[in-house]
N, C-alpha and C positions, 0 to 999 in steps of 0.2 A: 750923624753924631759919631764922635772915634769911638775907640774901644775903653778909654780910659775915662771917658766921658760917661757911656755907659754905666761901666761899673759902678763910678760915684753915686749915679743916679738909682740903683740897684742898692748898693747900701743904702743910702737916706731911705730908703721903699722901706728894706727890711729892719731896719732901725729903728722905722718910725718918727722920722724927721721930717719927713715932707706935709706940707699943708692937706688938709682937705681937698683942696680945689685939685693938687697937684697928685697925690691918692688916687683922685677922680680919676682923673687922666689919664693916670701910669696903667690902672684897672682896665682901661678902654684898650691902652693899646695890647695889653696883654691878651685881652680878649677877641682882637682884631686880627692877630698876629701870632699864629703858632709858634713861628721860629723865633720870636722877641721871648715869647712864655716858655719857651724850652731852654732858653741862654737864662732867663731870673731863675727859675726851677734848679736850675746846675750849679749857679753862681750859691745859690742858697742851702745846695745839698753840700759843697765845699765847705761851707762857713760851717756849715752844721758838726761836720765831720771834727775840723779843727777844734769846735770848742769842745766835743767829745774828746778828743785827744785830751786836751791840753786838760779838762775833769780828771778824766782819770789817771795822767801823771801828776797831780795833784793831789790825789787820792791816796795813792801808791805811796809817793814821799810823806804823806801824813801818817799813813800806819807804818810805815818803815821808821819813822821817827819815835813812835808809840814803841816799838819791838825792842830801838836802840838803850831807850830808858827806861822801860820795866823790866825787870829779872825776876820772873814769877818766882825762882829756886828761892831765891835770895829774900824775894819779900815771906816766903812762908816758913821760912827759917829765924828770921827775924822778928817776927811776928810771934813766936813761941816764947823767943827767949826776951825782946825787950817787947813789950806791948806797946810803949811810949812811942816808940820808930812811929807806929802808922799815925797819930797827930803830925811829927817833922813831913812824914812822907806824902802827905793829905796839903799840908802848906807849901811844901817845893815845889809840887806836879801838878795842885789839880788843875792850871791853867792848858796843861798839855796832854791830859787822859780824856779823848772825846770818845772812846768806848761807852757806849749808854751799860753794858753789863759790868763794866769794869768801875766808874760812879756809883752804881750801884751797892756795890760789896764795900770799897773803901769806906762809903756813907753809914754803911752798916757798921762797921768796924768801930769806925771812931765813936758814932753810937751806944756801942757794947762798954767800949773802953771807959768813955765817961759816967759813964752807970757801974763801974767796978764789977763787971760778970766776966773779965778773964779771969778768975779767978775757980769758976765754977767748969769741974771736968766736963758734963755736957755741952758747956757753950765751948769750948775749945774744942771737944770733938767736932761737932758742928761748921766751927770755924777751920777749921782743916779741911771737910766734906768743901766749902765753899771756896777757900782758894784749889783745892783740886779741879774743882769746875773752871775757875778762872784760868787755870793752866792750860784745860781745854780749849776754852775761848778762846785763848792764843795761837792756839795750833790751828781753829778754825778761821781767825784771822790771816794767819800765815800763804792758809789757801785761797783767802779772799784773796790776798795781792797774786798768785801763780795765777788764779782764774780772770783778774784783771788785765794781766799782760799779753794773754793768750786770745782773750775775746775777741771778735772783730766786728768792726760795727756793722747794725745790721742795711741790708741795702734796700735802696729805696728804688719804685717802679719809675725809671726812668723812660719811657716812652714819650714818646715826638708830638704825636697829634694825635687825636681819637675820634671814632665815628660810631654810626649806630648800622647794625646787622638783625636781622631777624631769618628766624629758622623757616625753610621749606621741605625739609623731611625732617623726621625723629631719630633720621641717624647723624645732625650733626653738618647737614649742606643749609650755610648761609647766605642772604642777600645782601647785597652792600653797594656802594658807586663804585665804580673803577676808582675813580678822582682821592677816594679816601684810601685805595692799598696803592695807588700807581708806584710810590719810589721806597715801598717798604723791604726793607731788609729781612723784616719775622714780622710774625701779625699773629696775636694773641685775644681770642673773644673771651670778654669776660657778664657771666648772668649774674641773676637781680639777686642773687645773695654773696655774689663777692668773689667767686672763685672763676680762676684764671684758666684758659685752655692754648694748647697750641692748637694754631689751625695753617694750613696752608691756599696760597690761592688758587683752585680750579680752576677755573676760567676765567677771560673776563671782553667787555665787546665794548672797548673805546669807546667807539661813534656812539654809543648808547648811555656809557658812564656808569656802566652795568658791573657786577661783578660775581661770581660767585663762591666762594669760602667754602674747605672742607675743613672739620675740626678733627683731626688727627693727634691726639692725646689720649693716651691708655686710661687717663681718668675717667674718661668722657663718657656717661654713661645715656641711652637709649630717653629721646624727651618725652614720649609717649607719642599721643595722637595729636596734631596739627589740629588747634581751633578752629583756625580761617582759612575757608577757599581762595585761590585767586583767578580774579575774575577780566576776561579777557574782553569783552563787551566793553563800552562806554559810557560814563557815567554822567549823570545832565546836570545839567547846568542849575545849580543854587542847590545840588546834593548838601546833605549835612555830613560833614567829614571827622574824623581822628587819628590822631596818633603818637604815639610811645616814641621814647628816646632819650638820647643819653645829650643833648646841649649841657655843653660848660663840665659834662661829665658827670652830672647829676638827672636822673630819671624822672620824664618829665612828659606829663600826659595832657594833650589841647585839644581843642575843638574847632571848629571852622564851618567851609560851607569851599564847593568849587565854585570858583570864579568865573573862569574860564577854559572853554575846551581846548586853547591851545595855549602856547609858551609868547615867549616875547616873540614879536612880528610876526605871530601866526605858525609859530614851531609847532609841527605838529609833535613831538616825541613828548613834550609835556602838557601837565594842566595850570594852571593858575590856581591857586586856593588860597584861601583865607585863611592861613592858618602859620603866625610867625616861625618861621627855616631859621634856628643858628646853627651858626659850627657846633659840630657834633652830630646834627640831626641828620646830616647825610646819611642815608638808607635807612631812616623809619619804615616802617611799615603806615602805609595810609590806608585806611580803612573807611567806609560805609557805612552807613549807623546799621545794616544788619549783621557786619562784622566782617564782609568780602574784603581782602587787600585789594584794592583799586590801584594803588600807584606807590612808587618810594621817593620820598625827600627828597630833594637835591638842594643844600645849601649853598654851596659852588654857584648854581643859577640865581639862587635868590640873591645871594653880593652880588654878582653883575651886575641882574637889571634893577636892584629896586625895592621889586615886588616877590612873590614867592610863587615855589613852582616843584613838579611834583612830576615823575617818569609815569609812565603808561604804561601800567601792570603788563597788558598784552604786549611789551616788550622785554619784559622779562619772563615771561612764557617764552618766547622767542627763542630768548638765550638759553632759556633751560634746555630747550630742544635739540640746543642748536651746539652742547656739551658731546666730545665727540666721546663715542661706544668703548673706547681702550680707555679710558683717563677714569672709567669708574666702576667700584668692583661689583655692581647690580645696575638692575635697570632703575630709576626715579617714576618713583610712581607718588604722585603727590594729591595732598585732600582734596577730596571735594565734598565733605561736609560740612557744615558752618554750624560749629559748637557755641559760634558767640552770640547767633541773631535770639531778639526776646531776652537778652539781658541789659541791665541797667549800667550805668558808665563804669563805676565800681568793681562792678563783678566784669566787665568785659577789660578792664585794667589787668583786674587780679589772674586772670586767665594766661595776657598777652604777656605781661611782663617776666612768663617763665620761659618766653620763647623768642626775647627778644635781645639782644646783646649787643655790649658798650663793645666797638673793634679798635683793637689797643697795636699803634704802629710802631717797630721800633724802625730805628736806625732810617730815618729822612735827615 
């Protein structure tokens, strides 16, 4: 499809002109398709922008026009000497005073008026006390528009595609595929309450689709102790399985069983499982029902063959190892207690999800 094509097809989306069926569709491929959902994402943050523009120069000319034809001086001077003014001045303008405090007072006024209380010195003190205040409001209007024209809109988290990462120390080193940081520019982990980190990538072993993440951000603070051991051993066949992750970018906890000990035609580097892989879910944490990480995600594998599939913990033991002595400022020394075994699905969620993060790509 050309470029112009596209776009057509990108408005009717964001317009909401396309059919149901064709909705359907659009959603699949967006979901199919990082680089399709990063060109709708950008087409739609433009649009967005423009009609903020276009608001608040809109805005801007309607209290500019408000400024042009009120004379606060002039109405409280007037106001003293003929009272009658504010009925003519109530019939000329009120189509054009969309001030809510400025209807306000006028409504009062004419109020006053047809009740015969200018005449009474407290309600003209009074009435003085309140256009002084309206004067005010002018002035704080004045700076609505300087603060209007100064503002910049705010910017929106433009990243490419996103995967899932989980912590192997509490200072901050994450698991992930290669496949999910290979052509990143920055790579930013974000945990289960929303705040953002820079991280950079430490290491990472291709052949394996391995990777490992340091979070290097002054925010970043110590995650305490690691729940889950990981476990180098092998795990058998019809295990009951789980695991955490960010598919679609939303934080999402399943269950399963291992399929199989090995990957398509007998790869040994993965397992089979039972347990639906989407984009996003690349480097879950899979886990055990006693809470051991067994293996990480690989959605990558699962669109290949089909079926779903899962790396082999004791491969990324491997890689840990395999981190060379200059690239990091201590040595890793990593759990080997299992804070999760003997709890229930719930609470072994409630545990993982503080140590588990959305890896946010920029610039693919």
């Amino acid at each position: 499809m050309s470029e112009n094509q596209l776009l057509e097809k990108i408005e009717r989306y964001s317009s909401g002109d396309m059919t149901a069926a064709e909705r359907k569709e659009f959603d699949a491929m967006r979901k199919a398709d990082a680089g399709f959902d990063a060109k709708v994402m950008e087409h739609q943050f433009f649009s967005g922008l423009l009609k903020q523009y276009s608001e608040r120069v809109q805005l801007e000319n309607r209290l500019n026009a408000i400024h042009q034809e009120i004379d606060v001086h002039d109405l409280k001077e007037s106001l003293m000497a003929h009272p009658s003014w504010v009925v003519r001045m109530w019939r000329n303008h009120h189509s054009k005073i969309s001030v809510a405090a400025s209807v306000t007072i006028l409504a009062m006024l004419s109020i006053l008026y047809a009740a015969g209380k200018f005449d009474d010195r407290n309600n003209i003190e009074a009435l003085k006390n309140k256009v002084d205040r309206l004067d005010k409001s002018n002035a704080t209007l004045s700076k609505s528009i300087r603060d209007i024209k100064s503002q910049k809109p705010k910017q929106i988290d433009r990243y490419s595609s996103t995967g899932t990462g989980f912590a192997i120390t509490a200072d901050g080193l994450i698991a992930t595929n290669y496949h999910v940081v290979r052509e990143a520019d920055s790579v930013y982990v974000e945990n289960s309450e929303g705040k953002s980190f820079k991280a950079k990538v430490l290491y990472t072993e291709p052949q394996h689709d391995l990777a490992i993440l340091k979070i290097a951000d002054k925010s970043f603070t110590n995650l305490g102790t690691i729940p889950y051991a990981i476990k180098r051993s092998e795990s058998a066949l019809g295990e009951q399985l789980l695991t955490y992750g960010y598919p679609d970018r939303t934080a999402t906890f399943s269950k399963g069983y291992l399929a199989a000990r090995s990957g398509y035609r007998g790869d040994s580097l993965h397992y089979q499982i039972g347990i639906p892989i989407l984009p996003g879910n690349s480097g879950s944490p899979l886990l055990d029902s006693k809470g051991n990480v067994v293996g990480i995600t690989d959605a990558k594998q699962s669109q290949s063959e089909g079926a779903h599939y899962a790396i082999k913990s004791k491969y990324l033991l491997d890689a840990i190892n395999n981190i060379p002595e200059d690239s990091l400022s201590k040595k890793i020394v990593l759990s080997k207690k299992n804070g999760l075994s003997g709890l229930n699905d719930p609470d072994k969620v409630a545990k993982v999800k503080n140590f588990t993060f959305m890896v946010k790509i920029y610039g693919q």
